[in-house]
N, C-alpha and C positions, 0 to 999 in steps of 0.2 A: 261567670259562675265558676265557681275553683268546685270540680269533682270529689266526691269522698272516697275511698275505696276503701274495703273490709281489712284488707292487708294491702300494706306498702311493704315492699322487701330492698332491702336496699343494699347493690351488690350480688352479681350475678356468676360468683362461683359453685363450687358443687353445691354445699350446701343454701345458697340462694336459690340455684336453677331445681332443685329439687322441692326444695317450697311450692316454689311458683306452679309447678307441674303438678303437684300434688293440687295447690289451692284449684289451676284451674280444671283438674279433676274433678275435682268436688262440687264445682258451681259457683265457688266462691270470689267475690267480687277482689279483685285483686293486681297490682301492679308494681312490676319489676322496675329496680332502676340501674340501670346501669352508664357509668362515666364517660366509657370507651366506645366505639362505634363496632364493638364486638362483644359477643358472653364469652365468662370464664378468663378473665383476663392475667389470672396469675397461671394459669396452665398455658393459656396462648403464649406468655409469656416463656413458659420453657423452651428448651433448646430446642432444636428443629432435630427431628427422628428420636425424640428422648421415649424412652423406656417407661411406661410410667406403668407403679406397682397397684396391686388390688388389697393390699394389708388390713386387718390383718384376715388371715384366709379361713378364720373359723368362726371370721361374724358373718351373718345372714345380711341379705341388699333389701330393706325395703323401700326403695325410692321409686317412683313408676320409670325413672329414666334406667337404662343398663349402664353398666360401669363391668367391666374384668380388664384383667391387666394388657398392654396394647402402647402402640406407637401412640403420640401426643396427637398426632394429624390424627387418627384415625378416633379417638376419643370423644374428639372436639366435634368429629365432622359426625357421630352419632349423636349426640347432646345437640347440636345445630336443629337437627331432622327432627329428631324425637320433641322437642320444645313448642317448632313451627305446629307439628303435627296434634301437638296438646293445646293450641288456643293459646299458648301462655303472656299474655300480655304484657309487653318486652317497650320499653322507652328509653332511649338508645342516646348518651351525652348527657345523659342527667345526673350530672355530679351534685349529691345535697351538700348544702351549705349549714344547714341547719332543721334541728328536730327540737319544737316545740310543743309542751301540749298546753293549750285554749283552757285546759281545768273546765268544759260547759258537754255532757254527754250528751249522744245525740238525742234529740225524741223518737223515743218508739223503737229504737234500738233493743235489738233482744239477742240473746247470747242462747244455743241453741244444748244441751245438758244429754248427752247421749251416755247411758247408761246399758251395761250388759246383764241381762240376767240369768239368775244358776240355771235353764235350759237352753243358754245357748243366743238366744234371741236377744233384738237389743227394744229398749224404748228411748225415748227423745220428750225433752222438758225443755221450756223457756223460759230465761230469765232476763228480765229487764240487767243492759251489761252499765254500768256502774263507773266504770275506769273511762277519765276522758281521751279525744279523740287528740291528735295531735296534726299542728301543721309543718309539713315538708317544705322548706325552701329552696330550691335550686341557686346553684352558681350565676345561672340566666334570668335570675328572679321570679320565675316560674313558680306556683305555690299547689301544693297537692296535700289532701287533708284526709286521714287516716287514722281508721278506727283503734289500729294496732300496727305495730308496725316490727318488723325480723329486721335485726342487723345480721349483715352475712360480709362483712368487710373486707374479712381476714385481715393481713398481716404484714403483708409484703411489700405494702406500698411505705410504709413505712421502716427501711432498713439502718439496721445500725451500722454508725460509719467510724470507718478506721480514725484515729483520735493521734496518732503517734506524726513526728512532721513529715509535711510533705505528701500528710492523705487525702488531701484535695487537689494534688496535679492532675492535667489531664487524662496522663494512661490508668488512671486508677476504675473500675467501673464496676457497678456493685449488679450487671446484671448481663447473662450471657444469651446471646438470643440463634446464633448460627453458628457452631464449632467450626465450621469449614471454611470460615472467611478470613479465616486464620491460620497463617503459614510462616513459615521459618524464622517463630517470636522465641525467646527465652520467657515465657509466661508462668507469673507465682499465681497461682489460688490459695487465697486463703479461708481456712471455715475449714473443719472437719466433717459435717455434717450433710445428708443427702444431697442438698445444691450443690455444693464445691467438690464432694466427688465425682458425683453426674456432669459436673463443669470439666473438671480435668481427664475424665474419662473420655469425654468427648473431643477434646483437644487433641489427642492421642492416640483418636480410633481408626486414623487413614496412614500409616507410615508415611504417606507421599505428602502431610503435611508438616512434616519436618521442624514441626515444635518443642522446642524443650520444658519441658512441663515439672512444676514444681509444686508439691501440694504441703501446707504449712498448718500443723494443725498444734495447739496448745498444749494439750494432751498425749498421753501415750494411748490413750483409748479413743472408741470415736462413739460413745455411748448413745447418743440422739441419730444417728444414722442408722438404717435398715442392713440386717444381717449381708444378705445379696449382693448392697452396693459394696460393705465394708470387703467381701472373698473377693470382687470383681477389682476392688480396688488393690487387695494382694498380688492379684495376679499379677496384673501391671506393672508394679512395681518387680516382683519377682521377673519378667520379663523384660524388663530396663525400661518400658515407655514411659514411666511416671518416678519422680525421687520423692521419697517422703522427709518432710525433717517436723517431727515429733516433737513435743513440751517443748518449741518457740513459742518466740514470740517475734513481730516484726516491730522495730523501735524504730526506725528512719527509711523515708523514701524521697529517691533525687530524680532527675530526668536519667534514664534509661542504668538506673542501679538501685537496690532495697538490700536495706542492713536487718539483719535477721541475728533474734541472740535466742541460742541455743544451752544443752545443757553443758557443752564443753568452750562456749566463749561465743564472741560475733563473730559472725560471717557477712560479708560484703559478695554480692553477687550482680552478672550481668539481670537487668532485668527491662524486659521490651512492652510489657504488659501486666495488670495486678488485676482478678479478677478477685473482689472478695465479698462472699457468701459467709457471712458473719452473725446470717439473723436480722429477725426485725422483733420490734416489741410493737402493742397496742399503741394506735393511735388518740392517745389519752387525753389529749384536748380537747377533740372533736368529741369524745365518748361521753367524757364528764360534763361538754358543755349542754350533751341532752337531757341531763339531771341523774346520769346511772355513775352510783359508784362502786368504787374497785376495792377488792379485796384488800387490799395495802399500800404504802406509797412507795413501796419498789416498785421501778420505772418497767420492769418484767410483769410486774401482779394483771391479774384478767379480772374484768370488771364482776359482780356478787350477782349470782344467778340461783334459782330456787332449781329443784327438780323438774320442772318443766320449761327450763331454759328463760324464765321471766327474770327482766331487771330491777334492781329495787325504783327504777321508773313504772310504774302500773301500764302494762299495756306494751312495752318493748320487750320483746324478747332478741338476746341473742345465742348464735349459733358458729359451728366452723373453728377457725383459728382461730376468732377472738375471742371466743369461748374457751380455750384451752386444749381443742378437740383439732388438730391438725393435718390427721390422717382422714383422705379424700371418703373412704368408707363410712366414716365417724360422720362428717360433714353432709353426707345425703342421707343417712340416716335419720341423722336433728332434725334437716330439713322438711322431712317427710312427717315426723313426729309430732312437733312443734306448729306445724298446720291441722296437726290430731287435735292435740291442747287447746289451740286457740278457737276449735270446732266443736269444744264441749267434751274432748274423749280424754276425760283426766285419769279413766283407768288402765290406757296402754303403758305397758313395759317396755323399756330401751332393747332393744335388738339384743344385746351384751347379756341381758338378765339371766338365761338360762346356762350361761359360762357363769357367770358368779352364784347363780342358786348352788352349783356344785361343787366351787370351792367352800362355799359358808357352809355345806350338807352336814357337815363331823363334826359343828359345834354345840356347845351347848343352847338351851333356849329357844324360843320361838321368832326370833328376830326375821323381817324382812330383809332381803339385801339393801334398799336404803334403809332401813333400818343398822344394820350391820358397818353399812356403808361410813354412815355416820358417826356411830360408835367407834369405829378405828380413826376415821377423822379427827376428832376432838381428842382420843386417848392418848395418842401415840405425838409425844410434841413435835418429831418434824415434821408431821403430816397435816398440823394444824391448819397451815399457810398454804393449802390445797384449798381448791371448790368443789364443791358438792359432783362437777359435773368430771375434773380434774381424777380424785381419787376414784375414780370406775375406772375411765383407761389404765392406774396404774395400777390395780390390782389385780387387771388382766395380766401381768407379768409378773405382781408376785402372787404369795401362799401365805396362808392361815392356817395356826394350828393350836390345839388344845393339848398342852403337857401335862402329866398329871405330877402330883409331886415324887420329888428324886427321881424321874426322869433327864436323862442327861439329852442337853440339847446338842453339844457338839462338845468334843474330847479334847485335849492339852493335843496339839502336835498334828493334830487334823489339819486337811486340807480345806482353805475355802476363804473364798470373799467377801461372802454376799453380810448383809445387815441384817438386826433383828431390834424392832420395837417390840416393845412390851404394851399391850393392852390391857391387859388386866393380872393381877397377882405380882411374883417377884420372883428372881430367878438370884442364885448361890454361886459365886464364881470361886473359885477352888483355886486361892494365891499360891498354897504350899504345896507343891507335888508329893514332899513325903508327908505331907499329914492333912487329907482330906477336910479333914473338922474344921481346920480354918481360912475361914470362905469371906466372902463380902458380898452385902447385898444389895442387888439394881433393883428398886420396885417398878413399877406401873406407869408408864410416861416416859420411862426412859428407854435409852439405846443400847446394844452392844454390841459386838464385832464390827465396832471401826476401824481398830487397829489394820485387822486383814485387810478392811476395805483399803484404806490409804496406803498399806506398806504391802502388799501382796503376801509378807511371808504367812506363817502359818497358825494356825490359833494358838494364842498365849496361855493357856489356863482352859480347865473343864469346866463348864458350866452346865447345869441343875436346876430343874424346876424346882423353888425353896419350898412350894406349894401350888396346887393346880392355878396352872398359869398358859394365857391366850397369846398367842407371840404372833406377829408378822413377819415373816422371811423378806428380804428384799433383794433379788440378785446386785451383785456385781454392778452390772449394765442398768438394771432399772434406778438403783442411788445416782450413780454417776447422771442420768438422767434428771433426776429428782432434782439433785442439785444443780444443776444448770439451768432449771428451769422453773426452780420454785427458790427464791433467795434466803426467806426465812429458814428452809430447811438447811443448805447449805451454811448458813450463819449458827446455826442450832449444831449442826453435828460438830464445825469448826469449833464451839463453846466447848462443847464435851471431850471433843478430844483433846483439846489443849488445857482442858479443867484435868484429865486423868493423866496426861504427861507430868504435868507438873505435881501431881500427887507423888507418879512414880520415880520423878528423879530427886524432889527434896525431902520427901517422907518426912521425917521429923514431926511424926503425931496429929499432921494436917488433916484436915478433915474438910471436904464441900466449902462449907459456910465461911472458913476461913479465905477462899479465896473468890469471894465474891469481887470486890473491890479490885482486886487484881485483876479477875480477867476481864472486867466490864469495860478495861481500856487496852484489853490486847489485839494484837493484831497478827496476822498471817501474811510474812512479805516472801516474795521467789527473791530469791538477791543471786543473779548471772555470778557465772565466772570469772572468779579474779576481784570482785568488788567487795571493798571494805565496807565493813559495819560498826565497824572501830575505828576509828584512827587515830595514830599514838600523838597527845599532846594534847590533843581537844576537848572540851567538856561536854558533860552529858550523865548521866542517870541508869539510862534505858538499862536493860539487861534481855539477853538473846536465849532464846533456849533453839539449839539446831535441832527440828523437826524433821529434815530430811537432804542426804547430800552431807556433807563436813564442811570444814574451817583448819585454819592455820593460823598460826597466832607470831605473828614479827614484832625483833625490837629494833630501830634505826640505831645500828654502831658504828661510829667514825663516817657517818654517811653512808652505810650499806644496810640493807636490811639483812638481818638476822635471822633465821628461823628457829624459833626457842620450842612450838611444840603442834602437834593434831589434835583438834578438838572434833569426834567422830558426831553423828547424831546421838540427839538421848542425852547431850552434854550442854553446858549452857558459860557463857561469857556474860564479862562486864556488871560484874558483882561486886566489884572492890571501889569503885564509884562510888555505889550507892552506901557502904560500909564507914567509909573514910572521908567523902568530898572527893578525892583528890580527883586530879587531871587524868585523860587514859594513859595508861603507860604500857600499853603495847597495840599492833595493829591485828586487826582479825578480819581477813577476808576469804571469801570460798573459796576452795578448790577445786571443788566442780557446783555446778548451779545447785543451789538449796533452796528450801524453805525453811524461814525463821520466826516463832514467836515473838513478836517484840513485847515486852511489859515494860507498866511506864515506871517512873522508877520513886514517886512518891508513894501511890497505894503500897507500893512493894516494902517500904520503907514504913510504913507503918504496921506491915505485915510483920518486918524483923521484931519493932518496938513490941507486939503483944505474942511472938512466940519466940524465946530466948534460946532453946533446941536451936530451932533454923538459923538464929543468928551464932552460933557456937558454931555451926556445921562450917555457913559460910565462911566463916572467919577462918577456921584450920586451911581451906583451903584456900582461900588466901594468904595465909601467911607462906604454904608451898609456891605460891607464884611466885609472892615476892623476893621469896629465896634463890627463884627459877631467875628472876631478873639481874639480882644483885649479882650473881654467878656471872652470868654474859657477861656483864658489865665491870667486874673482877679481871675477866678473859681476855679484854678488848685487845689492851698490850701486847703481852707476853703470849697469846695464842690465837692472833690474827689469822694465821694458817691455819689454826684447826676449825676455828670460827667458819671460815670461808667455804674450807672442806664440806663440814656438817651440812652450811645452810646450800652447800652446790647439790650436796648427795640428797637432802631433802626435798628441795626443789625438782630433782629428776625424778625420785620414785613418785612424788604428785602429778609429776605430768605419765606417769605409766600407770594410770590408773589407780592407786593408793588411794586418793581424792575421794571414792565410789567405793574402795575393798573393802571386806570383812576381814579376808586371809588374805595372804600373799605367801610367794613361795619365789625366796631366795638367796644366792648363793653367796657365798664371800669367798672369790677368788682367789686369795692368798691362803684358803684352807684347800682351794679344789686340786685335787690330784688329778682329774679327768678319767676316772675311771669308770663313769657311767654307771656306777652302781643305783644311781637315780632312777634313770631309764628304766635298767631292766627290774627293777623292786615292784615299779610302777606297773610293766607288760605283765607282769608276773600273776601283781594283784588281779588282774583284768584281763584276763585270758589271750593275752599276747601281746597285746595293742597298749602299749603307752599312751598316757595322756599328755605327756610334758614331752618337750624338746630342749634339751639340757643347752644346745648350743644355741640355739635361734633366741631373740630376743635382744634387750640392749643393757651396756654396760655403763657405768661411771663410776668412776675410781676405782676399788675392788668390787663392787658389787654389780651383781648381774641379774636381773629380772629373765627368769626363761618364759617358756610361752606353756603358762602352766595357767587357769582361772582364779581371779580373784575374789568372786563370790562374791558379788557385788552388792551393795545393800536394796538398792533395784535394779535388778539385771535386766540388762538389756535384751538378753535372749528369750524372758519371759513374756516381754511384750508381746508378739507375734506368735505363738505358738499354736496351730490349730486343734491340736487333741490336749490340750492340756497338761501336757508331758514334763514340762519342766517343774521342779517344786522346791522348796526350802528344806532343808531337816532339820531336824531337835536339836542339830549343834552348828543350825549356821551355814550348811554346806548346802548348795543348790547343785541338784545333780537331774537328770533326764535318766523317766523309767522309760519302762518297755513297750508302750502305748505310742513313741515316735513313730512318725511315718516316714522319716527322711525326705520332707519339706525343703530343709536349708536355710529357714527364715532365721532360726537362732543363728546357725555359723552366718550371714550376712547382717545380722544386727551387732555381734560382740564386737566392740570397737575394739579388743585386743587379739584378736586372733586365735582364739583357745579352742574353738572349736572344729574338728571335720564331721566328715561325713566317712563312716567306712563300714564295711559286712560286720556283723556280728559274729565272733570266732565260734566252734563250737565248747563246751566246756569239755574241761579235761575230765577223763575218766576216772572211779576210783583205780586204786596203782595196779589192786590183784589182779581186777578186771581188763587191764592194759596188759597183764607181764601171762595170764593166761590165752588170753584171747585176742590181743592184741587189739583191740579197742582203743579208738579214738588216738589223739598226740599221748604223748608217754613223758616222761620228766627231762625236761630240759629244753621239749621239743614248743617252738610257737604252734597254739592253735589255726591261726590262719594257715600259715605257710604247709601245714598237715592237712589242713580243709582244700587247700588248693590240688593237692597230690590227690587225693583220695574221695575227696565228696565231688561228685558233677556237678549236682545241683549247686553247691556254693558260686557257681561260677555267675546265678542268673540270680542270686541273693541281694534281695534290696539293700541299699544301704541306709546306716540312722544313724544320728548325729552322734557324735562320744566326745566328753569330756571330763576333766578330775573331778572328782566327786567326793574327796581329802579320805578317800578309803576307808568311806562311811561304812560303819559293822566290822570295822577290823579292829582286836587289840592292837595296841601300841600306837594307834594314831598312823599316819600318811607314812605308808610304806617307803616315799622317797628320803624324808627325814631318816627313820630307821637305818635305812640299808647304806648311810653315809657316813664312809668309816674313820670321816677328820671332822667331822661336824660343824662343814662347810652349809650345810643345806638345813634351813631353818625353812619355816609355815609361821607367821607372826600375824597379827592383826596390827596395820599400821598405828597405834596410840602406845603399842607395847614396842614399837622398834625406835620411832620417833619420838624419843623424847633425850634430856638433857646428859641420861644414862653415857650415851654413844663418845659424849664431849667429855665425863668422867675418867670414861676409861683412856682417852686420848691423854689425858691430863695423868694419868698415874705411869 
């Protein structure tokens, strides 16, 4: 006789063991399955003495089991107690092999209708249940046949595996079960994400196990990680136990070494161990083979679930991770609910509901939050490729709001990153700073503030509600999110932002529609340092537009390459292909690691044939190349030495950083007198303290690079910053207000040195006020050096970060220029020093 049971739960993690506890609460006939000869097998799974969180801390627990935040042992070992003590009928190796349903309902089966009424009280109805039963088959051939049946799978057992060579040698292992069994390894972890920190944290938490610990994360961000682990993981590193190395990637692993390509080139390291926490996706074989499908055929998508966690299979519900719901709180929650639903309680609200009734409260209309829920779902296109169960947890971290018209949503020159979909109406973005009136309009379905989002600097343009218009904010952290986790969206915002680049760099009367075809075959490549996207002599089409990071552009002369010019972001190569046929005629590879549009170079090609603007544009500038070329090539002879000169001195300001500057700041030796009028213009501007060190830094040929910021297109000192201190301005200059804590994370992230740490001086007095009363330093006098004599307190004065700030709100531009009395000391943007100009003047 094969047994029936009301529920079958299969998989015995939170949100499994909390079914099950609830089901056998209830009376209801019901059996757990579990694989392993233990529950909870992805938490047993965690490292031994792990930390495990109770997130998030403002949802309510209704599961009969307790859960608060606690050592992993101690977790386990209350869930153990609390389950025995529930009756919860627990079957222990019972891995399914397979979920089929018979399509034959049982007889006399009834589904039990519990309804609440307006005083309070409930009644209960019966209705003959409809959906057939399905049969469970075990690994051991064992068969169990069930009315209904919870998947609680999760995620984990299924991990994604490193793809690059040599990711299947022994020392690689995708799972850390005891930090302490491990001593004096050079160990990489890779995964930015709560495993792999909690992995390397652990690694690192006993000095006396004397590992060298390296944590490899893709990103500058670590957006799917919990705030707690990501501080816990600064420390560390601020401490020296952990190295981080950010936006890698790992491209080759050998026996006891892993090649690591970063954003200034490869790096070759000892390596004794690879632990990588990379994620897992649904196990989609097994899911689809029980007849449930998934929301898309991205290899990420979670299978289509209604509001009450049901499959489009009649009778399976799932829950947990492979629901989309990851966090341990979320998962005993379902748990708990989901045995409500299949109990007949279809009128319970999700735990979360009273956190989103009060985001929704200030909108218009009578909408429910799934009501609401949904509405923004389907409205907003990156949020399309979410589940019904998806977009609750992410709304929990962002906001909804109702603008009314000419309401300004955020200003030109504002600070901020976060995203905004439009749900309803259209919003006025404000191209022309001196003439408000002419605007452009995003309606209803669309995005904006990507740019912030992907380049950190600062809002481009004001934008206006064009008329009462519903927007969703999205942090920062929650997109970054989104898109890692939901593919469409990521593919959607990549569309648009590569749709509005290419507006803004060929203009030429384009319009949307025009560049369908174009981008339907573009793509988004990282291309490392040093690697060509060009290369001179070979054919090809493609055309580049640099999205992020720069390029340099070589000619091969007499056998050397040549350096002919900087091509910064926002600029685009390999145009004159597709114009002429011909062959490449010069080489273009990064400087430092970028991101490149590629488009392919037929639709593009068709785009020139039906807008003749764009093709006139191209061609001028092409015809400036070709000039750019025949010149060199003119040169080859007769100014072999200055050829050599240009491309040695070019070659050196790229490797100081140029590669990544906005500005630079540098001298030409054969003007400098050394009289430091640099220095002191600079103390002057900034109340004692110099920003720049005229001497320090490196030279080649006349030219000298000091140790002044380059202002980098993404600076490196923003990554890290805990108050949010560091910012862009209106003209390009990233400088640090007054909200430092003096952390140190920016001076240890600038790979040039431009940053300290020092007191803040006090500001100089007005004069009267100094020549009457003697207040404060007096003219001539440094602030510091006055604050040392005179104030006590200065002595116990925090310190915070200082760096050039190009003497932003000063006429006349960067005080060091100014005060340079041979006009030795220039501020350039490398595309305005780099170019064929330098070999002209060599020439006359």
């Amino acid at each position: 006789m094969v047994t029936t049971y009301r529920i079958a739960i299969v998989g015995s993690g939170p949100a499994g063991l909390s079914a099950a506890a609830h089901a056998a609460k209830l009376g209801l006939s019901h059996i757990l399955l579990e694989k392993t000869d233990h529950l909870s097998d992805t938490i047993y799974k965690y490292q031994k003495g792990k930390h495990v969180m109770a997130t998030p801390s403002q949802l309510v627990l209704r599961s009969p089991l307790d859960f608060e935040a606690g050592k992993r042992e101690v977790i386990l070992g209350t869930w153990n107690e609390q389950t025995a003590a529930a009756g919860v009928n627990v079957k222990h190796g019972a891995e399914v092999k397979s979920i089929v349903g018979t399509g034959a309902p049982i007889p006399g089966s009834v589904m039990p209708i519990v309804s609440r009424n307006r005083d309070g009280t409930t009644s209960t109805t019966e209705l003959q249940r409809n959906a057939p039963p399905y049969r469970l088959t075990l690994v051991n051939g064992e068969e169990i046949m069930a009315e209904t049946v919870i998947m609680a799978l999760g995620t984990q057992g299924n991990p994604n595996l490193m793809g690059c060579p040599g990711g299947n040698l022994p020392h690689v292992q995708y799972q850390l079960d005891d930090p302490t069994e491990y001593t004096d390894e050079h160990i990489f972890v890779i995964g930015g994400g709560d495993a792999g920190i909690e992995n390397a944290l652990g690694l690192c938490a006993d000095p006396a196990q004397n590992n060298t610990v390296t944590l490899i994360n893709r990103t500058a961000d670590f957006p799917t990680a919990k705030d707690a682990n990501v501080k816990a993981l600064m420390a560390a590193r601020d401490s020296g136990r952990i190295s981080i190395m950010a936006e890698a990637n790992t491209t080759a692993v050998e026996p006891g070494f892993i090649t690591v390509e970063t954003r200034d080139g490869e790096v070759r390291a000892r390596c004794d161990r690879i632990i990588a926490r990379i994620g897992s996706a649904p196990p989609r074989s097994f899911v689809e083979g029980c007849g449930i499908e998934f929301a898309s055929a991205d290899r990420l998508a979670f299978p289509k679930l209604s509001a009450t966690f049901e499959s489009t299979a009649p009778g399976i519900y799932v829950t947990g991770a492979l629901a989309g719901y990851p966090l341990i709180k979320h998962c005993m929650n379902q748990g708990h609910d989901v045995v409500e639903f299949i109990n007949g309680n279809l009128d319970l609200k999700p735990a979360d509901e009273p956190i989103l009734e009060a985001k929704f409260a200030g909108l218009p209309g009578r909408r429910s939050v799934a009501e609401w829920l949904e509405y923004l779902r389907t409205s907003v296109s990156i949020l399309n490729g979410m589940s019904s169960l998806q977009i609750r947890e992410f709304m929990l971290d962002s906001s909804v709001k109702r603008y009314a018209q000419g309401e300004v949503i955020f200003e030109r020159n504002a600070p901020g990153s976060s995203l905004f979909g439009i749900a309803d109406g259209e919003v006025a973005v404000e191209v022309n700073q001196n003439d408000p009136s002419i605007t452009v309009q995003i309606g209803a379905g669309q995005i904006f503030g990507e740019v912030g989002l992907i380049s950190g600097r600062r809002r481009g343009a004001t934008i206006r509600a064009a008329r009462d218009t519903i927007v969703v904010e999205i942090s920062r952290n929650a997109a970054l999110k989104l898109m890692s986790q939901v593919p469409s969206a990521s593919r959607e915002i990549t569309r648009i932002n590569t749709e509005r680049t290419l507006l803004q760099i060929f203009k030429s009367g384009l319009a949307p529609a025009d560049l369908v075809d174009v981008i339907a075959n573009a793509k988004v490549e990282t291309i490392r340092s040093g690697q060509a996207i060009i290369k001179e002599g070979e054919t090809g089409d493609d055309i580049f537009i640099i999205r992020s990071g720069s390029m340099v552009v070589e000619k091969s002369i007499g056998g050397k390459p040549v350096f002919l010019s900087y091509v910064p972001a926002g600029s685009y190569v390999g145009e004159m292909s597709v114009i002429d046929g011909s062959a490449r005629s010069a080489t273009v590879r990064a400087a430092v690691k970028s991101d490149v549009i590629r488009l392919s170079g037929e639709p593009f090609r068709a785009l020139l044939a039906a807008k003749p603007q764009l093709l006139d544009k191209l061609r001028g500038e092409m015809a400036s190349r070709t000039q750019l070329n025949n010149f060199v090539e003119s040169k080859k002879d007769s100014f072999s030495g200055v050829v050599d000169m240009y491309t040695g001195v070019a070659n050196f300001l790229v490797e100081q950083g140029l590669g990544e500057a906005t500005d630079v700041l540098l001298i030409d030796e054969k003007l400098c007198v050394g009289c430091d009028n640099c220095e002191k213009a600079c103390a002057d501007t900034h109340d004692g303290l110099s920003r720049l060190d005229r001497e320090a830094g490196r030279t080649y040929a006349h030219l000298h690079v000091p140790t002044s910021c380059r202002h980098c297109e993404h600076p490196h000192c923003m990554a890290d910053c805990p108050p949010n201190a560091i910012h862009r301005g209106p003209t390009g200059e990233v400088y640090i207000d007054e909200t430092c804590i003096g952390c140190g994370n920016c001076q240890r992230n600038c790979p040039y040195g431009v940053i300290r740490l020092d007191k803040t001086p006090p500001k100089k007095p007005w004069l009267l006020s100094w020549f009457m009363f003697g207040s404060g330093p007096g003219p001539g006098e440094a602030s510091h050096k006055w604050a040392k004599k005179h104030d006590p307190a200065y002595a116990e004065k925090a310190k915070k970060a200082i760096k050039c700030d190009m003497c932003s709100g000063q006429e006349g531009g960067p005080a060091c220029v100014r005060s340079c009395p041979t006009g030795a000391a220039i501020r350039v943007s490398p595309e305005q020093f780099l170019g064929v100009a330098l070999m002209k003047r060599e020439d006359r």
